[in-house]
C-alpha positions in Angstrom: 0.0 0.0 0.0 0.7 4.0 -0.2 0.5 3.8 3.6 3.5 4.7 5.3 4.4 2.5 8.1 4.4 4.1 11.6 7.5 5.0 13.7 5.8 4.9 17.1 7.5 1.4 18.0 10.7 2.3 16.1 13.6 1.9 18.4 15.5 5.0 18.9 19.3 5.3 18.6 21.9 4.5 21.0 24.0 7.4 19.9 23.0 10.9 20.8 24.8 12.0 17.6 22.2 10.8 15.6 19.7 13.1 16.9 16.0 12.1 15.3 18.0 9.7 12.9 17.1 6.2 12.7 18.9 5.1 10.0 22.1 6.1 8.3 23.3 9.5 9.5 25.7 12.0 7.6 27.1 14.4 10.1 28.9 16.8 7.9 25.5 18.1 6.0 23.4 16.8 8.9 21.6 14.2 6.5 19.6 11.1 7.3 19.2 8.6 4.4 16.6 6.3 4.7 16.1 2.6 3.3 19.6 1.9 3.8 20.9 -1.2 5.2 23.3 -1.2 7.8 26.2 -3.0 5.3 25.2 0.2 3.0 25.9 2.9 5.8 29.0 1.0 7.4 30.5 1.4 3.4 30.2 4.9 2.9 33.0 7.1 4.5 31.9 9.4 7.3 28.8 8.1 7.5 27.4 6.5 10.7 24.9 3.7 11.5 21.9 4.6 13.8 19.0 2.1 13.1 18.0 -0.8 14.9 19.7 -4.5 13.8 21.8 -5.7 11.5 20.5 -5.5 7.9 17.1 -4.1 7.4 16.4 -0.4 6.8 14.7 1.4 9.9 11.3 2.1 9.6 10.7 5.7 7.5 9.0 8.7 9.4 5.3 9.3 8.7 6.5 12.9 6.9 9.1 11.4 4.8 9.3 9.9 1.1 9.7 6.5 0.2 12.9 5.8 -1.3 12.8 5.7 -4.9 13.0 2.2 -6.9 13.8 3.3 -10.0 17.1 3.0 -11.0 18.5 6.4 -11.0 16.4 7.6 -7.4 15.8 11.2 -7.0 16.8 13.0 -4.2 14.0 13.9 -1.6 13.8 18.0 -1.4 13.0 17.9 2.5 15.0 20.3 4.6 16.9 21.2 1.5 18.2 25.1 2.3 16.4 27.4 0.2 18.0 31.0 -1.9 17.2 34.7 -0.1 13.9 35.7 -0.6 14.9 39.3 -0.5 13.7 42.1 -2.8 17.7 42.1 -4.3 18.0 40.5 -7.6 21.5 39.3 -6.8 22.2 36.3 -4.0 23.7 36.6 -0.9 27.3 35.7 -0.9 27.2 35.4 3.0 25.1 32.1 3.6 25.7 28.9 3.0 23.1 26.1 2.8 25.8 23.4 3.7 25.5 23.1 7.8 28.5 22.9 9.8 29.7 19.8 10.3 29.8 21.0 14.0 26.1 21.4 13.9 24.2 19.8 16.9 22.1 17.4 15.1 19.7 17.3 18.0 18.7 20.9 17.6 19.6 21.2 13.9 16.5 20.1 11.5 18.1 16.8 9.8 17.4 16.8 5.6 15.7 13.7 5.2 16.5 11.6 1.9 16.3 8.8 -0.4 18.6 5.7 -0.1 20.9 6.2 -3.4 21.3 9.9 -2.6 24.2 11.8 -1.0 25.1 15.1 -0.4 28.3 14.5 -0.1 30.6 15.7 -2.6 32.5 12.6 -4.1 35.4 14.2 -6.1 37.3 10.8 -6.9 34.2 9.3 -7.6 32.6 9.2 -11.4 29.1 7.0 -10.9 27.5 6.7 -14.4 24.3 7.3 -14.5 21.7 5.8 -16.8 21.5 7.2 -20.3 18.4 9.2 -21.0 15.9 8.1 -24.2 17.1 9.5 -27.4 16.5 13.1 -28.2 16.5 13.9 -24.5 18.5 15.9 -22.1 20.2 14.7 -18.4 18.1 17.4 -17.0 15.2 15.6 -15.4 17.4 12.5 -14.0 18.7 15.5 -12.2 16.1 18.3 -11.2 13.1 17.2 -10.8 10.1 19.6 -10.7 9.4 19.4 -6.8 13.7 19.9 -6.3 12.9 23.1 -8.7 10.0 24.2 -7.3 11.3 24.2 -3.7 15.4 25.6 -5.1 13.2 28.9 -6.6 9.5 29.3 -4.7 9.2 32.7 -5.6 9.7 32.2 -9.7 7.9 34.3 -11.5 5.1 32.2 -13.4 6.5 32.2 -16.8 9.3 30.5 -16.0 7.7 26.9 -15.9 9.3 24.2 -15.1 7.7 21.5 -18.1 8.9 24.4 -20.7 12.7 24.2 -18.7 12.5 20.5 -19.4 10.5 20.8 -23.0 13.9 23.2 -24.2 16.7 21.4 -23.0 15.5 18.1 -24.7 16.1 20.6 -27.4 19.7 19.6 -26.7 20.1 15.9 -25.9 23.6 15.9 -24.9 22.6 18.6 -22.3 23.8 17.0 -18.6 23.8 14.1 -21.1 27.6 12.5 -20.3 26.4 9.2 -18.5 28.9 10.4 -15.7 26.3 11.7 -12.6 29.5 14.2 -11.3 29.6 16.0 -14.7 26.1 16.0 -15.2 25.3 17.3 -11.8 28.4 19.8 -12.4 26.8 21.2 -15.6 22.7 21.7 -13.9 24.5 22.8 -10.9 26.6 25.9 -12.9 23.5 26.4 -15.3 21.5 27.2 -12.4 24.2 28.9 -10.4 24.7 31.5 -13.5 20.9 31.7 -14.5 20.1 32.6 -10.3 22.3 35.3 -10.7 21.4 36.7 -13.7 17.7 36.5 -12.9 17.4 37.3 -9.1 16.4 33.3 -8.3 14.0 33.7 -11.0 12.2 36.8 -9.8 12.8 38.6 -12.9 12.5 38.5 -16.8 13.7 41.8 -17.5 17.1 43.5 -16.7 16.3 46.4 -13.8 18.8 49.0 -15.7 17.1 48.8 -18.9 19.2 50.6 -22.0 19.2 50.5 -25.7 22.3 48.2 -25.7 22.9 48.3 -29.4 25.8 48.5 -31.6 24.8 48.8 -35.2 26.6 47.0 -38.1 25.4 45.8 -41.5 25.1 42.2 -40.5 23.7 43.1 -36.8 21.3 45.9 -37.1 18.7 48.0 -34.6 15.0 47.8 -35.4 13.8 51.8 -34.3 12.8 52.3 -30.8 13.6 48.7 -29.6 15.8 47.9 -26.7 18.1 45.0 -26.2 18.7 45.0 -22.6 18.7 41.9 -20.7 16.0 39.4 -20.8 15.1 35.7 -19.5 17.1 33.6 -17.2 19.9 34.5 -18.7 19.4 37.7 -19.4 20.2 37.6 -23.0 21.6 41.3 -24.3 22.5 43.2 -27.2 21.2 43.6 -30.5 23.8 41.1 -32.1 22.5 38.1 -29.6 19.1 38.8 -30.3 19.7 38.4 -34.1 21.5 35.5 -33.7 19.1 33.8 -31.1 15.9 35.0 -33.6 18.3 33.2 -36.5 18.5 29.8 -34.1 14.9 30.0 -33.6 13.3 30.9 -37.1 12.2 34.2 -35.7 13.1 37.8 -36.0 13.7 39.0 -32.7 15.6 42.5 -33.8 11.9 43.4 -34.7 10.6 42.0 -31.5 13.2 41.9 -28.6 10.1 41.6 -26.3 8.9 38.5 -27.1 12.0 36.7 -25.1 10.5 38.0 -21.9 6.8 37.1 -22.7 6.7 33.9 -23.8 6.9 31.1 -21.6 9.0 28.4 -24.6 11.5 31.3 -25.8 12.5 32.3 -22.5 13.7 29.5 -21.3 15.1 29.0 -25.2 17.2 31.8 -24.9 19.4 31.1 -21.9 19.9 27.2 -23.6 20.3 28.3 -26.9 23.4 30.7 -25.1 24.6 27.9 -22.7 24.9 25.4 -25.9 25.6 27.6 -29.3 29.8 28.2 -30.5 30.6 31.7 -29.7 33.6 33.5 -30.8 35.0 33.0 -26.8 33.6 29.1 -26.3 30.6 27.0 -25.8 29.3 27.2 -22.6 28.7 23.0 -22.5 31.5 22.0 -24.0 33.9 24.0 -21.3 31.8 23.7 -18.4 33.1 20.0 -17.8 36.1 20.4 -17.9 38.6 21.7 -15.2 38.2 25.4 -14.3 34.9 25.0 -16.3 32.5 27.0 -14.5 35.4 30.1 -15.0 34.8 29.5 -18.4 31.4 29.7 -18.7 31.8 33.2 -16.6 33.7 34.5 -19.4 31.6 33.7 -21.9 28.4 34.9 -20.4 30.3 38.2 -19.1 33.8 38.2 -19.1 33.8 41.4 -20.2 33.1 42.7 -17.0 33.8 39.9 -14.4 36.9 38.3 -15.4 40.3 39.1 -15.8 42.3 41.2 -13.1 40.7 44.0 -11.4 37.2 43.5 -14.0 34.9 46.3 -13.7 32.4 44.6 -12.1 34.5 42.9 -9.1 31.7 41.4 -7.0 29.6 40.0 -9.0 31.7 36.8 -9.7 31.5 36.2 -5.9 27.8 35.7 -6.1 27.6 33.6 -9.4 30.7 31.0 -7.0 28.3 31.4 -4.1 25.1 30.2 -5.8 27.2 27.5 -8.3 28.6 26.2 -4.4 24.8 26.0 -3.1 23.4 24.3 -6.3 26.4 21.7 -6.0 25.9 21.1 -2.3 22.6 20.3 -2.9 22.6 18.0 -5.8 25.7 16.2 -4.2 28.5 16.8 -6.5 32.1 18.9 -5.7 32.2 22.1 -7.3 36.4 21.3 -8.2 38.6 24.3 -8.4 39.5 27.4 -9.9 36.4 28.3 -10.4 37.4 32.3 -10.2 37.9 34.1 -13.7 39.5 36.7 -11.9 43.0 35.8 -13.0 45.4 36.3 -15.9 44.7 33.2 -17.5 41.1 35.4 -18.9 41.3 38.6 -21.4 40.6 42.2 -19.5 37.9 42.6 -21.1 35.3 41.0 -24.2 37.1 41.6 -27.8 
């Protein structure tokens, strides 16, 4: 049955370390995975047994999910941290939604979650994951609707989640290597980026709004249209816009607007950018790789970001903070160098 059995005879633990856990316990991000056998929790690193016998999983608590059967489980959302809810379209730099490992787990609410899922970063460890049906993206084995729903509650309503997942099928090898640590890398940086950029998803339209257009023969301006930011991306200037419009069999010099008002396009835009050769990378190709979310940094503003002493010097900070929170809770390492602050980047956009 759908009837979830009840804890009132469960025994508790032993350990006081394990808090309201009855089942395997993960101290560092305060974590209780449940439908785990003992055998399971006693192989993982760090982690610590707190159930009752030998072998069988302890019995789940009435608010918690089943764990999943499927073959690639999701992770359960409960507990997981969520972004500022402030009135600033730009995120904090200051919290963090991984709890110290210091953290009393009696008085510290414990994430609850499903038996194949950790939120511990595994850099030495490349799991594959299953491949997804042809002509579709890694997105969904990733982030599923409830994980996105709960990551940005106050999205406004044209960014929908089935559209998210309708686009990136769009481009199959999207958080599409078979190798969960990539994958989870690339969803973690496209969000981290597309947070920024967007407030958490609070806005389609850049506050500052200006004309942002630099005529030439091939790129031109339509009269009295602005190319200012737009979508989660916050796609700019009149020479993107062309080139999106070109991608997408639609002339969006004339009509700029449209990439803030309708609900497939939107969310077009910012995977169209993440995914298409421009004349400093492709976002997906780089992101992967080492230093890769530095990359993709400099080629959604390195003009201003990246480089020594950029322009804009804080910014960066923010887009590392929310790429850190997005890997902490999908379970993946975020790597290194992940600053394009450095010589290694041009000044400043050619």
């Amino acid at each position: 049955t759908d009837t979830l059995p009840s804890t009132s005879g469960a025994p508790q633990p032993v350990d006081p370390q394990c808090g309201g856990c009855t089942n395997c316990y993960f101290p560092v991000n305060n974590g209780c995975f449940l439908g785990w056998s003992k055998a399971q929790c006693d192989s993982q690193d760090e982690y610590k047994w707190c159930g009752a016998g030998d072998s069988n999983p302890s019995p789940y608590p009435s608010n918690a999910p089943k764990p999943s059967t499927s073959s690639n489980p999701k992770p359960s959302t409960t507990s997981i941290p969520m972004p500022s809810t402030t009135s600033s379209p730009k995120p904090s730099t200051t919290s963090s939604s991984k709890p110290s490992s210091s953290s009393n787990p009696s008085t510290t609410k414990q994430r609850t979650l499903s038996p194949a899922t950790s939120l511990k970063p595994t850099p030495t460890s490349s799991p594959n994951t299953p491949p997804s049906p042809p002509g579709k993206s890694g997105l969904t084995n990733i982030l599923s609707e409830e994980l996105f729903l709960q990551i940005f509650p106050q999205a406004l309503p044209i960014y929908k989640y089935e559209k998210l997942v309708a686009i990136a099928d769009k481009y199959p090898e999207f958080a599409n290597t078979g190798n969960a640590d990539v994958d989870r890398r690339e969803v973690a940086a496209f969000l981290g980026q597309i947070s920024l950029e967007s407030g958490d998803l609070r806005y389609v339209e850049e506050i500052n709004k200006s004309t942002m257009c630099e005529p030439s023969p091939k790129y031109p301006c339509a009269a009295g249209k602005q190319y200012f930011g737009r979508g989660p991306i916050q796609l700019s200037w009149n020479y993107n816009y062309k080139d999106f419009g070109k991608a997408v069999n639609l002339d969006l010099v004339a009509s700029p607007e449209r990439v803030a008002t309708d609900d497939e396009l939107v969310w077009w835009s910012a995977l169209w950018y993440w995914n298409d050769e421009r004349w400093n990378g492709n976002i997906h190709k780089v992101v992967g790789l080492p230093g890769g979310f530095a990359k993709a940094t400099f080629i959604i503003n390195g003009g201003l970001e990246c480089g020594v002493n950029p322009p804009n010097h804080d910014s960066e900070k923010s887009r590392i903070a929310s790429f850190k929170k997005f890997c902490d809770i999908l379970g993946v390492a975020p790597g290194d160098n992940l600053s394009c602050q450095t010589a290694h980047f041009p000044p400043k956009a050619l």
